[in-house]
N, CA, C and O of each residue as an XYZ file, in Angstrom:
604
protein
N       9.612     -2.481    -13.412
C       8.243     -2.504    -13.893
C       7.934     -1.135    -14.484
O       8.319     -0.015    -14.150
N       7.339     -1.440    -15.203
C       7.271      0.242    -16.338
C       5.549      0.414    -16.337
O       4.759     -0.527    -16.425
N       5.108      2.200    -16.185
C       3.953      2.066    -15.884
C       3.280      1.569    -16.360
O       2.345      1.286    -15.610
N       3.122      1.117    -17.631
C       1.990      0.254    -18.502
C       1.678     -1.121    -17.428
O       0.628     -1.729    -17.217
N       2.766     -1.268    -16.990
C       2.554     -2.734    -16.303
C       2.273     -2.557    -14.860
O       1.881     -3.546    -14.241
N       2.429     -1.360    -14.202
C       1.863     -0.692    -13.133
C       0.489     -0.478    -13.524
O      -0.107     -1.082    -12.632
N      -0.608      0.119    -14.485
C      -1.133      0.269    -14.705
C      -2.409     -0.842    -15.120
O      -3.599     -0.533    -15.160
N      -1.863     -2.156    -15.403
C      -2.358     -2.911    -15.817
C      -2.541     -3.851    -14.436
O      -3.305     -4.802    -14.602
N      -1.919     -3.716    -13.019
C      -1.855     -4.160    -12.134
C      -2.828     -3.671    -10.796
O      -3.290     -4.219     -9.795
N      -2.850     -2.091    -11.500
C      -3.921     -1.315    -10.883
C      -5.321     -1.501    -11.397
O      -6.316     -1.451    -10.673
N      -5.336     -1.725    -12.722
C      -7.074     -2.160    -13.180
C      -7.442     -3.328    -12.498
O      -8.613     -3.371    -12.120
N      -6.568     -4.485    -12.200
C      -6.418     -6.106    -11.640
C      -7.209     -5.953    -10.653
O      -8.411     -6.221    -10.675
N      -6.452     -5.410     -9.506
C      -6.583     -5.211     -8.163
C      -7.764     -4.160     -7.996
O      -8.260     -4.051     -6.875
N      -8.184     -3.480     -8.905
C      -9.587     -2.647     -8.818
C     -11.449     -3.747     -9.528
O     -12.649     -3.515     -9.379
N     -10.829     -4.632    -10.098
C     -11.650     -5.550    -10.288
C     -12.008     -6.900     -9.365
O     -12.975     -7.659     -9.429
N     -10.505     -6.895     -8.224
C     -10.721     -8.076     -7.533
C     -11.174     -6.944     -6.399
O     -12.368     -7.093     -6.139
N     -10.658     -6.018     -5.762
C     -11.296     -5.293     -4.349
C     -11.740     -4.207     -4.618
O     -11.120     -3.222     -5.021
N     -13.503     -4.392     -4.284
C     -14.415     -3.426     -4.261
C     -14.333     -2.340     -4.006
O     -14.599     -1.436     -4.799
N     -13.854     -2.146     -2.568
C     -13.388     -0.671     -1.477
C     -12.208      0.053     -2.648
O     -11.660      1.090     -2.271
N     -11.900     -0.410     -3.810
C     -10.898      0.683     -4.009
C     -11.721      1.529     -4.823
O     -11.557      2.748     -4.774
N     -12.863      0.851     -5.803
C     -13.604      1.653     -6.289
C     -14.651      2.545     -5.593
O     -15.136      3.615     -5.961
N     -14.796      2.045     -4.838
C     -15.990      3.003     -3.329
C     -15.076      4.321     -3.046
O     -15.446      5.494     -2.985
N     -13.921      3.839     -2.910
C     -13.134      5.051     -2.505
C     -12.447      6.031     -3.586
O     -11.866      7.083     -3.318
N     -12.637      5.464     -4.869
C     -12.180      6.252     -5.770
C     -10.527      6.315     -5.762
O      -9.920      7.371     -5.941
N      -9.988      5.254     -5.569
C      -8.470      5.815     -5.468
C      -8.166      6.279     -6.749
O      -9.025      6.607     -7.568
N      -6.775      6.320     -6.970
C      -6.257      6.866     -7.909
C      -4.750      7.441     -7.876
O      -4.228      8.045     -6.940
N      -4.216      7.133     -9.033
C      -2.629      7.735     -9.233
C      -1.806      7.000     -8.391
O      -0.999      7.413     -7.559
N      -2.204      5.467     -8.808
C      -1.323      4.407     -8.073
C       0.326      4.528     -9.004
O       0.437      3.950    -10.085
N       1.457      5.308     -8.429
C       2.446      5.105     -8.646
C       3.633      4.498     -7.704
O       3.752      4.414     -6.481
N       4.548      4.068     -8.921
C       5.432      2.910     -8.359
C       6.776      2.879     -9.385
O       6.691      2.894    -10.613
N       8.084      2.830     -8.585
C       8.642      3.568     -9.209
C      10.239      2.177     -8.810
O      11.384      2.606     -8.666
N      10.047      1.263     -8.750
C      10.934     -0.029     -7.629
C      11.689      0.611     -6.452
O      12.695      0.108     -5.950
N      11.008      1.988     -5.975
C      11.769      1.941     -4.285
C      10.414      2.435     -3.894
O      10.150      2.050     -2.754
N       9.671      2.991     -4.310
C       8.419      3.647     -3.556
C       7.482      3.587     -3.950
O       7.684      2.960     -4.989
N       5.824      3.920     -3.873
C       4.843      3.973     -4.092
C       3.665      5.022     -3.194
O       3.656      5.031     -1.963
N       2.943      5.665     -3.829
C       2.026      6.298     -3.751
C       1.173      6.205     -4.322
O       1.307      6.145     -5.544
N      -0.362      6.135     -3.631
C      -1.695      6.155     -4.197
C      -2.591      7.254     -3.388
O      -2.489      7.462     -2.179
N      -3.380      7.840     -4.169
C      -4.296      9.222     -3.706
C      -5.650      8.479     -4.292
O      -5.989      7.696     -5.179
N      -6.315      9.418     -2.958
C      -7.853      9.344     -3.178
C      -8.353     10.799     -2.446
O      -7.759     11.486     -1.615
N      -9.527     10.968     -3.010
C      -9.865     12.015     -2.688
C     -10.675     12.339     -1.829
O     -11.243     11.268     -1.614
N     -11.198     13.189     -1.084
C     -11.818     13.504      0.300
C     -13.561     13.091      0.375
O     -14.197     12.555      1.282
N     -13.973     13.563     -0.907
C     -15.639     13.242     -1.104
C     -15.689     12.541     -0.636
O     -15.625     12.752      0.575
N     -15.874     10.798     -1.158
C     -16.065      9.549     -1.040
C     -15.484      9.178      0.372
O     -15.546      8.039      0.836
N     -14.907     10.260      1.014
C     -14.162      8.973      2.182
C     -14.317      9.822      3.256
O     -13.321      9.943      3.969
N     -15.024     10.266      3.473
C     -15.723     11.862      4.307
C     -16.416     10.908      5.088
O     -16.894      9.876      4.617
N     -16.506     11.398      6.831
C     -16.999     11.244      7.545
C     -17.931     12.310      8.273
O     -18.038     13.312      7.566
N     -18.763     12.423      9.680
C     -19.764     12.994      9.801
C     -19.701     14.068     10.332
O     -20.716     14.644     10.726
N     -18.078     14.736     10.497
C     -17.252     15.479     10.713
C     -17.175     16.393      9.665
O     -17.305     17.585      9.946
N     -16.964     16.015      8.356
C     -16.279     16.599      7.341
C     -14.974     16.852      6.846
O     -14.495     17.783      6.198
N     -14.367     15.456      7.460
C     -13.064     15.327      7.063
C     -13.035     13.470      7.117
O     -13.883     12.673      7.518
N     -11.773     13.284      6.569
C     -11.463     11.917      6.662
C     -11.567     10.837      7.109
O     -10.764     10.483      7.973
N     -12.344     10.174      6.774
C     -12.812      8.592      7.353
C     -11.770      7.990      7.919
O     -10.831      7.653      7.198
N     -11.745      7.795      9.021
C     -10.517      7.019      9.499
C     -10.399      5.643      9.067
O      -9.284      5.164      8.864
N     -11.596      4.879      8.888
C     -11.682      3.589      8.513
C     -10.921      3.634      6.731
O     -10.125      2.777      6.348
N     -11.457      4.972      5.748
C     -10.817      5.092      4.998
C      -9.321      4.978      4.717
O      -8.871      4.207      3.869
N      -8.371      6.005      5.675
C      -7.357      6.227      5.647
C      -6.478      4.817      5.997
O      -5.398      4.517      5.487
N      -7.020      4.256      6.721
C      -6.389      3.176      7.481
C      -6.139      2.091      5.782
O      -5.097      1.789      5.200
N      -7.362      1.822      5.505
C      -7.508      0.717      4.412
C      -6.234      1.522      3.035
O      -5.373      0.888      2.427
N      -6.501      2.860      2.912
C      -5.422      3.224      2.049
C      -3.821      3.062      2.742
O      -2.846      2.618      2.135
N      -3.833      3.380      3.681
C      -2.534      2.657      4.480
C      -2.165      1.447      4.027
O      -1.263      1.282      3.205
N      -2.869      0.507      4.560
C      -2.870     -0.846      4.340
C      -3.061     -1.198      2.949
O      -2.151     -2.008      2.772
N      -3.485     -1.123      2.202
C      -3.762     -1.162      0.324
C      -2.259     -1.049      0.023
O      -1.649     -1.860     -0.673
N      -1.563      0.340      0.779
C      -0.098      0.669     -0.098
C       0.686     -0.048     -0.332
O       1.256     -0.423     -1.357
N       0.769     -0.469      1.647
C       1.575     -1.557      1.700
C       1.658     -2.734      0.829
O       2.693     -3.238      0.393
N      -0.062     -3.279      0.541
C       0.305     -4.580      0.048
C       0.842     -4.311     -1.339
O       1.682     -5.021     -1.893
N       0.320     -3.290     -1.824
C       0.698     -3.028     -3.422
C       1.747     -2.915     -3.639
O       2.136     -3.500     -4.649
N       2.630     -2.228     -2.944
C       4.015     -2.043     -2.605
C       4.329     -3.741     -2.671
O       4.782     -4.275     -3.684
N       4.087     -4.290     -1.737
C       4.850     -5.857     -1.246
C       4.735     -6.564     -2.942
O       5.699     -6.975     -3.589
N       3.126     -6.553     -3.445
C       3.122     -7.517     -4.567
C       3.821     -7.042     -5.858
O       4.101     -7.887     -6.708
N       4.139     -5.655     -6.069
C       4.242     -5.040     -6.983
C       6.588     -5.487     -7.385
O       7.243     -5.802     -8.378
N       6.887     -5.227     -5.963
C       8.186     -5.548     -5.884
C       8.273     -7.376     -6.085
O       9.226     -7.877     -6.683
N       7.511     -7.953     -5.686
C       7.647     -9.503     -5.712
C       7.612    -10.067     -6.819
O       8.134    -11.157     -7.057
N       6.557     -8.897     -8.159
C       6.479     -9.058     -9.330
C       7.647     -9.200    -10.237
O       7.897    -10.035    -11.107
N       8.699     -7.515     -9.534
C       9.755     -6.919    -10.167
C      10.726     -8.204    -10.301
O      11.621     -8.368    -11.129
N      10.122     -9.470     -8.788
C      11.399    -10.452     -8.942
C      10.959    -11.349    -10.021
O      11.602    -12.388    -10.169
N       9.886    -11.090    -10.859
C       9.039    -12.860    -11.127
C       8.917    -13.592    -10.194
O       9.321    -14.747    -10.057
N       8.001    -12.547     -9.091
C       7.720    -13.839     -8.169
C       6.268    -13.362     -7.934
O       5.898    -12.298     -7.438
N       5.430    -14.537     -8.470
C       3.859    -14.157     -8.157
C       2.972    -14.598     -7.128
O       2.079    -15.432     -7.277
N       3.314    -13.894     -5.904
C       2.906    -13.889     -4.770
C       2.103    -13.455     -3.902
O       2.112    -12.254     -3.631
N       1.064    -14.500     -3.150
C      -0.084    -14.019     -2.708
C       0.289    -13.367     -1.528
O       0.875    -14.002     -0.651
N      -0.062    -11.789     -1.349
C       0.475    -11.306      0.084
C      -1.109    -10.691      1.023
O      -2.292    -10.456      0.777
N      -0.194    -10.655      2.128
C      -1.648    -10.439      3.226
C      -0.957     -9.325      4.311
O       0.236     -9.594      4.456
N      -1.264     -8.478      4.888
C      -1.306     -7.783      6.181
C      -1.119     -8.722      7.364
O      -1.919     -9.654      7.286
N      -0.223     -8.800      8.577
C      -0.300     -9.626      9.051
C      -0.898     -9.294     10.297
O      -1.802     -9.908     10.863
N      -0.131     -7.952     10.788
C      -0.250     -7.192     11.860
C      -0.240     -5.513     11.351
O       0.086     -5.106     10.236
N      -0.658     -4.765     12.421
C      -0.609     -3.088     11.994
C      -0.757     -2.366     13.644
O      -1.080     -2.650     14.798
N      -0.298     -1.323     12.843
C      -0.121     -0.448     14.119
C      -0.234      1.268     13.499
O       0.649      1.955     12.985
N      -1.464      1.549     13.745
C      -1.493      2.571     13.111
C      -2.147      4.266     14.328
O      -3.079      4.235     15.132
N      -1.365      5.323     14.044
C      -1.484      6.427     14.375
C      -2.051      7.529     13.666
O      -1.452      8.032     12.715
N      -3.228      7.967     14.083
C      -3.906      9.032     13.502
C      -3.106     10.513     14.193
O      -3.104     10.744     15.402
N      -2.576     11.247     13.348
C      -1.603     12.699     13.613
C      -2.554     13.757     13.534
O      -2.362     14.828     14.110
N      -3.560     13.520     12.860
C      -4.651     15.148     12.268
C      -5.134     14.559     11.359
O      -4.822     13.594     10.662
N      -6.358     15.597     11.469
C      -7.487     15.390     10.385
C      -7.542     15.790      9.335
O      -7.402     16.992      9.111
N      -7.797     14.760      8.236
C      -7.420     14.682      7.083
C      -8.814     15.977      6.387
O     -10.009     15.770      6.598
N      -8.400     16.993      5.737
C      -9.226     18.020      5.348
C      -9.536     18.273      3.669
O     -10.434     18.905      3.113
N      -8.250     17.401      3.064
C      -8.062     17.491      1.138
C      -8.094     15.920      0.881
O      -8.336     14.987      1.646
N      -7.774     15.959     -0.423
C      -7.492     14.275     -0.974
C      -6.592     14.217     -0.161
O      -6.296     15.099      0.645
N      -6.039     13.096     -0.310
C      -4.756     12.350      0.432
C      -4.545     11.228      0.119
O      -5.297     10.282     -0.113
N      -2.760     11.421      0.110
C      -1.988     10.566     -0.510
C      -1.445      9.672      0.356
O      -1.656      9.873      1.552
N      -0.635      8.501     -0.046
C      -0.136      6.901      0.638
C       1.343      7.232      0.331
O       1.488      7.439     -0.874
N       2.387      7.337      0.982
C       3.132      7.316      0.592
C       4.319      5.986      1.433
O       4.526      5.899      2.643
N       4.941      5.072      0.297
C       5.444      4.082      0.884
C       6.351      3.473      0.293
O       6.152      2.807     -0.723
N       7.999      3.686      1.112
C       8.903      3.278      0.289
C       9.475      1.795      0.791
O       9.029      1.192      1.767
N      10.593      1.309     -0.103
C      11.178     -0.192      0.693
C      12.112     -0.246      1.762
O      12.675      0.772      2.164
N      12.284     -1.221      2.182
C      12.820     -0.631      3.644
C      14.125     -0.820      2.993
O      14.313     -0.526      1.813
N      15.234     -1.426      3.946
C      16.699     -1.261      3.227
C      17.096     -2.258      2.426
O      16.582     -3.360      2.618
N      17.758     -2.155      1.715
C      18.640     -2.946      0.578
C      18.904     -4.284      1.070
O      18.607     -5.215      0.321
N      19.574     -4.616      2.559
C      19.304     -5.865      3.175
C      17.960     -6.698      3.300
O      17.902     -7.816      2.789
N      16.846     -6.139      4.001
C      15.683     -6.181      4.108
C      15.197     -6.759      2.215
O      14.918     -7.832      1.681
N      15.271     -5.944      1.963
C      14.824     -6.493      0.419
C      15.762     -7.409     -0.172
O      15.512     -7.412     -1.377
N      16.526     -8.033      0.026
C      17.820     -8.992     -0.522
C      17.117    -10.265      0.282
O      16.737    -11.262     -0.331
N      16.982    -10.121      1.736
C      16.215    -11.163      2.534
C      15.178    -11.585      1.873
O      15.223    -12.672      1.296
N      13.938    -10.701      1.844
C      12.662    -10.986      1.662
C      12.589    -11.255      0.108
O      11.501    -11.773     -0.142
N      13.351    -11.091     -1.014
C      12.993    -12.108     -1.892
C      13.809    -13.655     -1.976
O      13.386    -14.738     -2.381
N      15.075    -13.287     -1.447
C      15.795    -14.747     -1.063
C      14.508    -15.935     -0.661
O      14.089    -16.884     -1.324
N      14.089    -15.405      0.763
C      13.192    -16.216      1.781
C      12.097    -16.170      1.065
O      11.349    -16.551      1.965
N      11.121    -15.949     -0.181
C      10.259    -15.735     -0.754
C      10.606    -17.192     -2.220
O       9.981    -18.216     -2.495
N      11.778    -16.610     -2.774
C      12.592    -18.081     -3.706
C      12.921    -19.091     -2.652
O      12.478    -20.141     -3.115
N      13.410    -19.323     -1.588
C      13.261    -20.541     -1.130
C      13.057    -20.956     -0.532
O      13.524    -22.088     -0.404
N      12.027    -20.348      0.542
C      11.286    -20.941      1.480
C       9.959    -20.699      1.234
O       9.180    -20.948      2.154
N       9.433    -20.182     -0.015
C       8.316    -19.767     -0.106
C       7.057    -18.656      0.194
O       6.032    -18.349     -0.416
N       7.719    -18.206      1.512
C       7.292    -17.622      2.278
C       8.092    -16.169      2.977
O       9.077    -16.466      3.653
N       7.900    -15.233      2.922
C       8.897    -14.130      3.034
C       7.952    -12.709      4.007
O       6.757    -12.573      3.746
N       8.360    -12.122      4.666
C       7.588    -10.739      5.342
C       8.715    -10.217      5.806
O       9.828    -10.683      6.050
N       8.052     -8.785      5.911
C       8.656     -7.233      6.229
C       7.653     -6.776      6.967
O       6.530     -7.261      7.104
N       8.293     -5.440      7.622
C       7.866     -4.740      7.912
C       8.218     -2.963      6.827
O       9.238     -2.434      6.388
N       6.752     -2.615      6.810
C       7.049     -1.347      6.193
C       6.466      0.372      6.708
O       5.431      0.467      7.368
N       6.675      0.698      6.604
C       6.180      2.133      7.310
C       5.204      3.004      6.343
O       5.831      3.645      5.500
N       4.073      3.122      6.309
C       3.514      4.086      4.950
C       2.965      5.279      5.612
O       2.391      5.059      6.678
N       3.015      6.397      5.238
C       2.529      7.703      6.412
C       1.401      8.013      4.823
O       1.562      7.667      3.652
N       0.253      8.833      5.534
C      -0.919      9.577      4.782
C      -0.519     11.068      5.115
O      -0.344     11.597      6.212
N      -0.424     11.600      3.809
C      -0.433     13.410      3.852
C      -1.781     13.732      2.777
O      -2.325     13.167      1.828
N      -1.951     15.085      3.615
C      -2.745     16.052      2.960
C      -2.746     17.111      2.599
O      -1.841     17.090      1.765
N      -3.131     18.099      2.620
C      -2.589     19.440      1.678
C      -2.430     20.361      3.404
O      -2.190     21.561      3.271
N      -2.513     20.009      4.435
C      -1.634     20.329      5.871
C      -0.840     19.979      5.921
O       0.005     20.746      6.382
N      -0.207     18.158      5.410
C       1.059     17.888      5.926
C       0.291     16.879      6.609
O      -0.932     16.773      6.517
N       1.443     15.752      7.658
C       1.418     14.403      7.500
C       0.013     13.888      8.330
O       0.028     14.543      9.372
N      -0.746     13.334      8.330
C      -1.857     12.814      9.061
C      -1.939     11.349     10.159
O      -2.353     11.229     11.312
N      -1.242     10.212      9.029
C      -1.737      9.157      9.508
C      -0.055      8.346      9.272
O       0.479      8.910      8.317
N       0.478      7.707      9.608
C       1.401      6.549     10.225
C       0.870      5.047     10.221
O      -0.072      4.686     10.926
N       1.375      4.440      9.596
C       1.093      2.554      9.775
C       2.492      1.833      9.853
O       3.368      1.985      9.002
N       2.540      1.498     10.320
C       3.415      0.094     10.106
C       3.132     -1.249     10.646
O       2.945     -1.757     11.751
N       3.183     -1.653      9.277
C       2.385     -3.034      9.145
C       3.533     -3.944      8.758
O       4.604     -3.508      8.337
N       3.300     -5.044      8.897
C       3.981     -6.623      8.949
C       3.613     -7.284      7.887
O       3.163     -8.355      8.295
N       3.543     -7.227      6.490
C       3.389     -8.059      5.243
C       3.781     -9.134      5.018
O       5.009     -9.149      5.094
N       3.236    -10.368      4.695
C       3.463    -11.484      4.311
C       3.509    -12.136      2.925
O       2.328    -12.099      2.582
N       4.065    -12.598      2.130
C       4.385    -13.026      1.410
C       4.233    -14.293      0.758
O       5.279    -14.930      0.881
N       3.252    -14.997      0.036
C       3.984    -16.486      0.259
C       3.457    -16.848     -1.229
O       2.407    -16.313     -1.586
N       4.121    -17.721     -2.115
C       4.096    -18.727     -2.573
C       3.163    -19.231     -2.970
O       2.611    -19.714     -1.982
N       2.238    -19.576     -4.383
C       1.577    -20.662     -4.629
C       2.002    -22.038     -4.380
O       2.891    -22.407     -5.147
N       1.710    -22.685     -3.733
C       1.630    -24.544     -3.384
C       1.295    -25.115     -4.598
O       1.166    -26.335     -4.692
């Protein structure tokens, strides 16, 4: 996928979910092993003066799925994906913008999950996405993505 078509996937997904424009993301890159998206601290500031946790979490979770649909694309496969489960760790408080960073898991793992996606319709992973800031690493997710198929 070449950024024009990264790009054209990021306007999509900013017209169907609200919270990305509330939050101002930005610099959704994707590269077919990894992905990163940044947003910046203003908009997602809590009463603290640092990072909304509810923020960070949803950019966690955003990566992932973008990550999941963005690779499902790479197969021609246009697939509705969802979060299934999460498990997420706050490390430190987020003080600058901050970035999503989230790569694919292994070469097996991805051989599976589009196989089981072409013929069973239905396909999930697990992926790991960590949040850094201009300290170094903050936040940890790993979430359970699902995959499936128009009927």
């Amino acid at each position: 996928m070449n950024n024009k078509q990264v790009a054209a996937f990021f306007d999509e997904i900013k017209a169907q979910i609200p919270l990305i424009n509330a939050m101002e993301l930005q610099d959704l890159l994707y590269d077919g092993h990894g992905l990163s998206l940044r947003a910046p601290l203003s908009p997602n500031i809590n009463d603290k003066g640092t990072g909304f946790g509810g923020s960070l979490a949803a950019l966690a979770t955003l990566s992932g799925w973008c990550l999941t649909s963005l690779y499902a694309r790479d197969a021609d496969l246009q697939a509705g994906v969802v979060i299934a489960e999460s498990h997420i760790r706050y490390l430190a408080p987020v003080t600058s913008h901050f970035t999503a960073n989230v790569n694919l898991p292994s070469a097996d793992v991805c051989k599976a999950f589009i196989r089981d996606l072409r013929d069973q319709g239905k396909a999930k992973w697990t992926l790991d996405v960590d949040i850094y800031d201009a300290k170094g690493h903050a936040l940890s997710l790993i979430g359970t993505y699902v995959a499936r198929m128009p009927s």
